[in-house]
N, C-alpha and C positions, 0 to 999 in steps of 0.2 A: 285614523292614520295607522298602518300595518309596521311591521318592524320594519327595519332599515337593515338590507344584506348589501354583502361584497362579492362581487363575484368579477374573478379577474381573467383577461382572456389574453392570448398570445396575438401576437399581430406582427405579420412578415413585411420586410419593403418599405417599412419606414426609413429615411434615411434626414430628413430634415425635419428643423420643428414646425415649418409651416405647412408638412404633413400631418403633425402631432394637431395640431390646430385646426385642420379639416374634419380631421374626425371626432376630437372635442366637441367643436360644432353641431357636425352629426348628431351625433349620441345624445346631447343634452337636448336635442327636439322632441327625443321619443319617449311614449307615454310614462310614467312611472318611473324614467330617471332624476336622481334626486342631485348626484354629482360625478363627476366625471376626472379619471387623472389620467392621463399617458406620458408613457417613459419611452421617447426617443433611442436611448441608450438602451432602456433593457430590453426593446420590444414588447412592451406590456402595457394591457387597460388595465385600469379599477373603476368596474363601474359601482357607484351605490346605487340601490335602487330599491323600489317596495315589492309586493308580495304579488301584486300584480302584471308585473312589468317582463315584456316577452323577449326571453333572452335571446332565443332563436332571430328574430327579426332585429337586433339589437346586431349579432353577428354577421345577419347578409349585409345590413346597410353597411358596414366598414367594409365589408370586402367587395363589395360594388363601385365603393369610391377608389378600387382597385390595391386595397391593403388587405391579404387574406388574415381571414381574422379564425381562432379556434381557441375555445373556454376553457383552461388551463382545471382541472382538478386540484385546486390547491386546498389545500387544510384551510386557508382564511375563506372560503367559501362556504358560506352555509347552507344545507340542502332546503330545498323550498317547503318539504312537509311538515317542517320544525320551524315555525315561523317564531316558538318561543326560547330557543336556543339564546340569543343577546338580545339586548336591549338595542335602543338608537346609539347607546354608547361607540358602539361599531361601526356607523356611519363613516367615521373617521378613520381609513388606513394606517392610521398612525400608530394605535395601538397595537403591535403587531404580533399580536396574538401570544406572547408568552406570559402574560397575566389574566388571559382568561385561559391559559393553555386546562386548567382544572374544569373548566366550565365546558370545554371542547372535549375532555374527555367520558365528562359523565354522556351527554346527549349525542356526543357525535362520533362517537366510536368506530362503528359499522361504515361510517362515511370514509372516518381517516383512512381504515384499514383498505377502501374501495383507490383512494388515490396513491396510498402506498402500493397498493399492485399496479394501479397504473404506472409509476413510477420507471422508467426502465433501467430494474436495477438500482437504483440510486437516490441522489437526488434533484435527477433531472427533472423529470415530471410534475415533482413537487415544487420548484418553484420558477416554473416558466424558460425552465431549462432546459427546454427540450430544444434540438438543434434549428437552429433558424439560417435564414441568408448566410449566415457569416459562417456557417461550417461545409455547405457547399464553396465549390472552386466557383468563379465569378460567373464564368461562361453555361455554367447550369443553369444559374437562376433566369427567372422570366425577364429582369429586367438586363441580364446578360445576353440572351437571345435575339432580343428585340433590337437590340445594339448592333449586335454582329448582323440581322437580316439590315437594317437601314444602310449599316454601314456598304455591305454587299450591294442593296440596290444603286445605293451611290455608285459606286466603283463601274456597276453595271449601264448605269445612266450616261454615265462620263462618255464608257467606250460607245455607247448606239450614238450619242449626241455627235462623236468623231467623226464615225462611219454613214450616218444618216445627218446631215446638220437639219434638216428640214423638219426632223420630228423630234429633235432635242429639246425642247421645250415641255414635250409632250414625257417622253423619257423620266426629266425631272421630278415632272409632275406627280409622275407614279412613284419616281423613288421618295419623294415625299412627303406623301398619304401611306407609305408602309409604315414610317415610323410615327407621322402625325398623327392618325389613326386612334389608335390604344391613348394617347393622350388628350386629344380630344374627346375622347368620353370619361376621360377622367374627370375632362373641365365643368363637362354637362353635368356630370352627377356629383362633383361638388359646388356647383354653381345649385343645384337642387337642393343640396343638404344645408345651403344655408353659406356656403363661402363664394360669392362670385368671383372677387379677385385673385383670385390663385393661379400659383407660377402655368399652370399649364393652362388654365383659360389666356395669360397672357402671352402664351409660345402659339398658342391655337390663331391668336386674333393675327401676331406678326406674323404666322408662316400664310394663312390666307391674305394677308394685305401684300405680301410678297409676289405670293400669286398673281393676286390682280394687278401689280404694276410691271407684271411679266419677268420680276428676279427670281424665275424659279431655281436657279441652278443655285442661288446663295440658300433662299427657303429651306432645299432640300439639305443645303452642307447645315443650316443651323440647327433643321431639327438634330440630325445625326450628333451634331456639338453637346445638343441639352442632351442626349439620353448619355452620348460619355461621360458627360458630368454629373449628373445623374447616377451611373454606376458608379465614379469613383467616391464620391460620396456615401455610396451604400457601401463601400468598400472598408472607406474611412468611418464610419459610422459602428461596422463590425468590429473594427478595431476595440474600440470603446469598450464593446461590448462583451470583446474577448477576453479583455482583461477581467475581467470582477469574476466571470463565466470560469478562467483557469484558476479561483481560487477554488470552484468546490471541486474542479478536477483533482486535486490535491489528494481528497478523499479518498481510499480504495474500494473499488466497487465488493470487496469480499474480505471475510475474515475468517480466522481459525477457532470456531467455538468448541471450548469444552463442556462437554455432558460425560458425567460420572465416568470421569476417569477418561473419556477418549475425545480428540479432539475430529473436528470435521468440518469445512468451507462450506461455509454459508454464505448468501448476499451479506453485503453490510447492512443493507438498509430494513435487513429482516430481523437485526440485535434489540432485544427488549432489556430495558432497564434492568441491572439487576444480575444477568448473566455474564459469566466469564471470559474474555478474550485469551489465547496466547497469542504474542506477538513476539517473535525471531528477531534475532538482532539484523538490522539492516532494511526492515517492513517498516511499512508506515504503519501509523496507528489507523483503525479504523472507524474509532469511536472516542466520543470525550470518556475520561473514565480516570476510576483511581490504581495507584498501584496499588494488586494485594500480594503480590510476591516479585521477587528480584530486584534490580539495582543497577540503574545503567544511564549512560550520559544521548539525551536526548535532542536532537538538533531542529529546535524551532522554526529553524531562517525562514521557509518557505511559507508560516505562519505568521509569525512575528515582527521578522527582520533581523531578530534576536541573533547574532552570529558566533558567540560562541557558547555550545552543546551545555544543558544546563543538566546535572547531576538528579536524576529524579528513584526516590526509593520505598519503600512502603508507602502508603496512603497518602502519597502525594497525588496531584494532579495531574493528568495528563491531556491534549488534546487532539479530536481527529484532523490527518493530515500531517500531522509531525512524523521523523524520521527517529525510530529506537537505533540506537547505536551500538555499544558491542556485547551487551547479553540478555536474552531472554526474560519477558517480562510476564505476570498477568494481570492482566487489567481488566476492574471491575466495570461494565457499561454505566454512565449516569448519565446519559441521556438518548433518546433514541435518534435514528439519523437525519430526521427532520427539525432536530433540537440540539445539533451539535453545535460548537461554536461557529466553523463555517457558516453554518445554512442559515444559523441568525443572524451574520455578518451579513452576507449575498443578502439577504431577506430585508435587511434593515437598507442596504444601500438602496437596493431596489426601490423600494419604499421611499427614501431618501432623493431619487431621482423622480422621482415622479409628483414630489413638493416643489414650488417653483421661488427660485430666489427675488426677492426685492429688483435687483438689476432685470432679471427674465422679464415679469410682470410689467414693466416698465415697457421694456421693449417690444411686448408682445400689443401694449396698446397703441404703442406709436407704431408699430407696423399697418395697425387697423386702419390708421388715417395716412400713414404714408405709401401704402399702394395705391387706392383710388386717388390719391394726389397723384401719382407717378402718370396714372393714366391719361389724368385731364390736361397733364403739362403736354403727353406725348401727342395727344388730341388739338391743342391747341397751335405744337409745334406744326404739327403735320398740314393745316387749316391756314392759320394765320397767313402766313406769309404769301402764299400764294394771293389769297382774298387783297392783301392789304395792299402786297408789295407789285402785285402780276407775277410774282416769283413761281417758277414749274412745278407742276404738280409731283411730276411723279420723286423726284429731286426730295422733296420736301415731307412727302408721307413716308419716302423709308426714311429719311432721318427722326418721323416721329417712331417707327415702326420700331428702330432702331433704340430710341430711348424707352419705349416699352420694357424691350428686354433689360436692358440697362437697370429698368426699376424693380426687378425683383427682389424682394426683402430675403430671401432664403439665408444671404452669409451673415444676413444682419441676425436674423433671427435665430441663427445654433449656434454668435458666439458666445452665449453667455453659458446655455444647458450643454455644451459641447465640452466647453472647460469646466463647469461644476461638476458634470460626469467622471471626466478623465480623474479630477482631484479626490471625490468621493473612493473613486476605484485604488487612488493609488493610495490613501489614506487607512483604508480598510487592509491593506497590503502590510500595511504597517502594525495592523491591531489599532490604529485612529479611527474610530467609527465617529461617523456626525449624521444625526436627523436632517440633510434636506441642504439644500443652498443657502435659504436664511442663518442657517447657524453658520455655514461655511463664510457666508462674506462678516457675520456679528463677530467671529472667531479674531477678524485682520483687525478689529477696530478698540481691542479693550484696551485698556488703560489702567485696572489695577485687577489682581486677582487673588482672592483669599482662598488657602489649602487649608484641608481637614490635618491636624498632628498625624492622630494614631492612623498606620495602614495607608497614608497617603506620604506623608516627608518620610515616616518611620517604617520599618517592615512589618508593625503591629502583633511583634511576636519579640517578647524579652530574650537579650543576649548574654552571655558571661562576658564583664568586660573587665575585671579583676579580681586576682586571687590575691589575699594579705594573707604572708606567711605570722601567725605567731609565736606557738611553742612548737608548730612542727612544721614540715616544708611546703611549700605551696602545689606541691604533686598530690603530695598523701593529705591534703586538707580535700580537693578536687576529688581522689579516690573514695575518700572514704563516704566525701557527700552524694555521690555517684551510686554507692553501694545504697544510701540512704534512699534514694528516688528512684531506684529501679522498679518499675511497673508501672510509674503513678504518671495520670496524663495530664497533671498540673503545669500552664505555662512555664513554672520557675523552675520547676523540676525536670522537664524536656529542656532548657536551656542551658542545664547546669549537663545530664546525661548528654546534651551534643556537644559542647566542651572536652568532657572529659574521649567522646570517641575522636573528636577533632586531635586533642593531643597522645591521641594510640594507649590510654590507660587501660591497663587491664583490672576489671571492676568485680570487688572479690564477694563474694555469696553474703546473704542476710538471712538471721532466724530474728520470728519474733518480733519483727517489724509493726507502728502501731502510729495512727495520724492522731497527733495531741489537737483536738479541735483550738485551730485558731492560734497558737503556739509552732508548732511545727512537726518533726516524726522525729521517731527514737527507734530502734532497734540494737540489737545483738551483731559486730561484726568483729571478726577473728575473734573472740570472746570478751571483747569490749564493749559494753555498752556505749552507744554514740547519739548524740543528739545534733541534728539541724534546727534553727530555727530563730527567730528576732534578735533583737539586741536585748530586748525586753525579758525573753522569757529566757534568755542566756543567763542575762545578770541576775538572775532568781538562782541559779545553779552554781555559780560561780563569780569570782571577783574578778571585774575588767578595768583595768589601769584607765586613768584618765588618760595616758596619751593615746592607747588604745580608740578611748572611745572621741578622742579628736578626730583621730584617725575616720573611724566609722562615721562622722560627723558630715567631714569632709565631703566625704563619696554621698550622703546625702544630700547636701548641697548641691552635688551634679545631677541632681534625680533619679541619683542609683535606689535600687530595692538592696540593702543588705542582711544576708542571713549568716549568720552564727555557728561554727559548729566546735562541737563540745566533745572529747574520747575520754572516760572515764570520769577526773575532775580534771582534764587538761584544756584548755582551749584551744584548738590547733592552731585555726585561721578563720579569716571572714570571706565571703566569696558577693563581689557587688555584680549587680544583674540592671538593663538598663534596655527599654526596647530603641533600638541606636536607629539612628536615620539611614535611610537607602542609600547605597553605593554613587546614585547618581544626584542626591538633592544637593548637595549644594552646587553642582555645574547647572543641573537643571535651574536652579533659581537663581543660579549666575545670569543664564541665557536668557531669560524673561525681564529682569533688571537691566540687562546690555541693551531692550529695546525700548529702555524708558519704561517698563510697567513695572509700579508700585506691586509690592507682596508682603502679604500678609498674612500670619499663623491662627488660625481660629482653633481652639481647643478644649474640652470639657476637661483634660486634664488639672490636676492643681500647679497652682502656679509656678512651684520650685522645678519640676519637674520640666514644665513647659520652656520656662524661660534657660533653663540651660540647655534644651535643645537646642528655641530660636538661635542663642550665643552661640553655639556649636556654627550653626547654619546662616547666622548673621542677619535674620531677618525678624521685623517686628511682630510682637506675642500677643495675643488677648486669650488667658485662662478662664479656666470654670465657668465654660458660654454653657447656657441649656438651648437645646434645638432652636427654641424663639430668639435665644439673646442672638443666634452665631446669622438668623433670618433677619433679623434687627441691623446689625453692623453692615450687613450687606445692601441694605436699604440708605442707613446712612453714607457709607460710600459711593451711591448712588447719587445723595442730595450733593454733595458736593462736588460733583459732574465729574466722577470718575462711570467709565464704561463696566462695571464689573464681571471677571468670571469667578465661579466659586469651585473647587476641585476638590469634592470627595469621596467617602467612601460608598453612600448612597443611602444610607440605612438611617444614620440619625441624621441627618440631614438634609432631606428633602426639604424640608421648607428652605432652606436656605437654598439648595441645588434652583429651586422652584422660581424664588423671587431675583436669582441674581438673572444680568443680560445673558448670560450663556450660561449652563450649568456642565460640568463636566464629572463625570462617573468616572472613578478609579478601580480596575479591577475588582478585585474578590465580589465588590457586592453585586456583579452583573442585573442580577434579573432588575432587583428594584431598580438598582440604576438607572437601566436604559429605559425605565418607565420612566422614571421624575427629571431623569436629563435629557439636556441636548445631543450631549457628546458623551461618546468614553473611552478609554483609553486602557485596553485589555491589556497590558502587559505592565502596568505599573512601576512605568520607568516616568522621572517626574520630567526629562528633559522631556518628555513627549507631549508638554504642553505648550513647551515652547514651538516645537515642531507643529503643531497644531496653529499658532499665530503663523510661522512659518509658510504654511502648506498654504491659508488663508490670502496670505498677501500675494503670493507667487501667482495665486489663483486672480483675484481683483486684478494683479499686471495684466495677466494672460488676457482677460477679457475686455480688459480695456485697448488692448494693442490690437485684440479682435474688432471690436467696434469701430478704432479708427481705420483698422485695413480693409473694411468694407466697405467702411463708407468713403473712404479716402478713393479706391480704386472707381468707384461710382461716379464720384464728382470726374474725377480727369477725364472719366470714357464720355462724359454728360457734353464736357465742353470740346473736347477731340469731333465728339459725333456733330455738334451743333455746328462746328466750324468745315466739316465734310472733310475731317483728316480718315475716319474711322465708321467702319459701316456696320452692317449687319453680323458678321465674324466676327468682331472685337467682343461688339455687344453681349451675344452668349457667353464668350471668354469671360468677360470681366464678371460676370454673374456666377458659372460654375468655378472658374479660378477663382475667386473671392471667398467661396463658400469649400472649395477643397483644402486652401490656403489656413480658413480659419481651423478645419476641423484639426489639419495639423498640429496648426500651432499649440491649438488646445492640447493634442496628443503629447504633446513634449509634459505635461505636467505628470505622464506617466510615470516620467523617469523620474528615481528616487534620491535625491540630491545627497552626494556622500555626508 
């Protein structure tokens, strides 16, 4: 058995999934494919397949069944003469390439660099972004043409049929085999590849039976009906597609690199890790990256949602696509442009569309058995009555001919990938990343969900959250501890220097400064010896009141860290440090308990500490869990028929992320994360879980009001047609209206609920 490669190809003109389904078909007939995924919405294959397997032949067949199909150069494609590049591990799309991103660059170097030029510019090329149907105007594409000639023939039919009545018939006829045509061997060459039932073998059988019972003048209006709906579909389809597509436009195709001392516009997608950007106040950024100089307030929204500008300065973080605001920055590159956060988002949706949800799956097999049902009814319709009753033939084959069309599964089959799309898309919008439909409908269903403390409830970085004045003021306690930790990159010590710049201290020089291992530091300030440092090694120095050290008692009670400072033999003050919960966790975990779901605090922290957060945050604690204990609790919340999600930071936690029903990644720890989770939620707002059940349910409505408008518009036309209220015109109507109806409806989940 040869390795297992991915190789993904673009593919134009998809607009339904019972298109996605012919080619599926397809493709899994032919020699050496292993598995097959297609994304309606993103217009893309992933084929697996082995070492043998002819990709050229792999490409005419889709585009013969009239989807032009073209191999996208993607980084997840492995060249064929390195068949030792991955294992079968890769088999599976799902891994999506940023943990063997190390593995891709030892072997596949000269590859990437190959699809990076391909690239235009950007990151189109890279990831199946190159422009498709939906960036042409409608009337370009082929199936826009075909539209406007049918429609012309029509028009054209009408008038000889006026002028000549004698050969109007004949007229018709021709106007339509113009549009019948190109559809009819759509039907032969999917009815070859393994799909007989398909919508256009089924428009092929009605427009000749039309023919034969001499209604050509309808024949020719209906094909003309299918190919309208048909385009508005591919229309609505685009739509989808545009959206996910405008995130990485976000991106600037160029940036301002510095080299020694001078700066110069380069592509973006030419920045290698490492090198320096400037970026002007009012530019997007062009790359993920740190700042390594200036100070200025950065406006996420079009990333994030994030709406108001978020203050970013030294070595903070920054992402490609975001707006610098009013001063000049430089920014370190950390990732190159096919590894920014965008292209992992698009990458990951992508990917995410082309998994098929629980509800899809379902539908997709009862579709299998409910069109050859639709046939044999329309067969039996058309036959019966005349046989049984003496009832007229011709009367009776178009009412079967009629329910034919009627039985198209098309609206049935894109509401479900129609709305997971639109939701995946709008969710990513958000910074809500989710693997695939399964997690999206698992998302609507929990019932309890356990958060990591540290970096998840907490901002996992200790704050100053009180100064005790004792022999001197609480400024000059703050000053002089300030002076004490300047340079040092110790969490207490950056929490205590942002303090002191938060409250505009001006922080006076130190000689002679010196870290007492494990005790604290001492130095030289205005010629005072001073010390920071425990209660413990205070009280070795000097004498602290017992109500002092009630005091200091106190604050640890709250699971404050308290340190000591000392100026000469004076005690000043104490200064308590606390890593404090997110700005938004307790609404966040207000929102989650408002829908009925149990929450709960998992934390390796100790227990004093933990439970005066929970208190803070009002929610129930279990401390000093080790990675197994915090996988264990989630297992037992499980036995006792709670749905569980677990939301962390992704690091110590994977097993747990692993064994809960959904697992949900909270920023900072990205990479691992979106390895071991389902979901994640880049911006580390905690309401954003809720929003995440949220987005879930909104979705399950959506496709359920899709299924019953499909199928509801089906029945009415079923019995309208049998009773001879509704003929062949409806028939098409209620099939492409059905199916443009749902794609809409699903589009509304684009919009992002205030």
């Amino acid at each position: 058995m040869g390795t297992s490669h991915n190789t993904r190809f673009k593919i134009d003109g998809m607009d339904c999934a019972s298109c996605a389904s012919k080619i599926d078909t397809a493709v899994r007939r032919m020699p050496g494919v292993e598995d097959v995924s297609v994304s309606v919405t993103g217009g893309t294959m992933t084929v697996t397949h082995d070492d043998v397997s002819d990709l050229l032949a792999i490409g005419k067949k889709v585009s013969g069944l009239g989807y032009p199909a073209t191999r996208l150069a993607d980084r997840d494609v492995k060249p064929a003469p390195e068949p030792h590049v991955h294992g079968p591990s890769c088999s599976h799309n799902h891994d999506h390439g940023d943990h063997d991103h190390g593995h891709d660059q030892k072997h596949n170097h000269g590859h990437e660099r190959a699809a990076s030029a391909a690239a235009d510019d950007g990151l189109e090329g890279l990831h199946g972004h190159d422009h498709g149907v939906s960036d042409r105007p409608w009337w370009r594409s082929r199936k826009g043409r075909l539209t406007i000639m049918a429609g012309l023939a029509l028009v054209l039919a009408y008038g000889i049929g006026h002028l000549f009545p004698a050969i109007q018939l004949y007229a018709f006829t021709a106007a339509m085999l113009v549009g019948l045509f190109p559809i009819a061997r759509r039907a032969i060459m999917a009815a070859l590849a393994g799909t007989p039932f398909s919508i256009e073998m089924l428009m092929t059988i009605a427009a000749v039976g039309a023919l034969i019972i001499n209604a050509t003048e309808e024949a020719a209006a209906v094909v003309f009906l299918f190919l309208v709906g048909e385009l508005l579909e591919g229309v609505a389809a685009g739509k989808a597609r545009a959206s996910i597509k405008s995130l990485s436009a976000l991106v600037p195709k160029t940036a301002l690199l510095e080299e020694s001392g001078k700066t110069r516009e380069v592509p973006a997608a030419s920045l290698a890790v490492g090198s320096v950007i400037l970026v002007r106040p009012g530019d997007r950024i062009s790359a993920d990256g740190t700042v390594v100089s200036g100070e200025s307030a950065i406006d996420e929204a079009p990333v994030t949602g994030e709406s108001v500008p978020v203050r970013k300065s030294v070595d903070d973080a920054v992402f490609a696509g975001t707006v610098n605001g009013d001063a000049a920055l430089r920014v370190r590159v950390t990732a190159a442009a096919q590894d920014n956060t965008i292209a992992r988002v698009v990458r990951l949706v992508e990917e995410a569309q082309e998994s098929k949800a629980p509800t899809e799956r379902f539908i997709d097999r009862f579709s299998k058995y409910y069109t050859p049902g639709v046939v044999v009814v329309a067969a039996l319709v058309a036959v019966l009555p005349p046989l049984l009753l003496g009832a007229g033939w011709s009367e009776w084959i178009y009412k079967g001919l009629a329910i034919l069309l009627i039985g198209c599964p098309c609206a049935l089959v894109i509401s479900t990938p129609a709305a997971i799309a639109a939701s995946l898309s709008s969710g990513a919008r958000r910074g809500l990343l989710l693997k695939g439909g399964a997690v999206l409908e698992g998302l609507g269903k929990l019932t309890a969900v356990a958060l990591d403390k540290t970096g998840t409830l907490t901002e996992g970085k200790p704050k100053v959250t009180d100064v005790l004045a004792f022999e001197k003021t609480a400024v000059e306690t703050l000053r002089l501890a300030a002076a004490l930790e300047t340079g040092s990159s110790h969490p207490l010590a950056l929490a205590i220097l942002a303090k002191a710049e938060e409250d505009g201290i001006e922080i006076p020089p130190v000689d002679d400064a010196k870290a007492l291992g494990g005790k604290g530091v001492a130095a030289r300030v205005e010629g005072t010896d001073v010390f920071l440092g425990s209660p413990n090694a205070a009280a070795e120095r000097v004498a602290i009141s017992q109500e002092r050290l009630d005091a200091i008692a106190a604050l640890n009670d709250q699971g404050k860290t308290v340190s000591l400072l000392i100026a000469g033999d004076v005690l000043c003050g104490a200064i308590a440090m606390r890593d404090e919960p997110r700005a938004d966790a307790v609404a966040g975990l207000k929102a989650l308990t408002d829908r009925g779901i149990k929450v709960v605090m998992l934390t390796g922290d100790n227990k004093r500490t933990a439970t005066a957060i929970g208190a803070q945050l009002g929610i129930d604690v279990r401390a000093e869990l080790l990675p197994q204990d915090k996988q264990r609790i989630v297992g037992e919340l499980q036995k006792e028929g709670y749905i569980v999600g677990k939301v962390g930071d992704g690091i110590n936690d994977a097993p747990a992320l692993a064994a809960a029903n959904v697992g949900i990644a909270m920023g900072g720890g990205t990479d691992v994360a979106l390895e071991t989770a389902d979901a994640a939620i880049l911006h580390s707002r905690v309401g954003d879980v809720a929003q995440m059940v949220s987005l879930s349910q909104r979705t399950m409505r959506n496709i359920f009001q899709n299924i019953a408008m499909s199928l509801g518009l089906k029945a009415v036309f079923l019995v309208t047609t049998i009773a001879g209220i509704t003929g062949l015109w409806p028939a098409i109507l209620a099939d492409t209206g059905a199916t443009v109806l749902v794609t809409l409806n699903a589009l509304r989940l684009l919009k992002i609920p205030k």
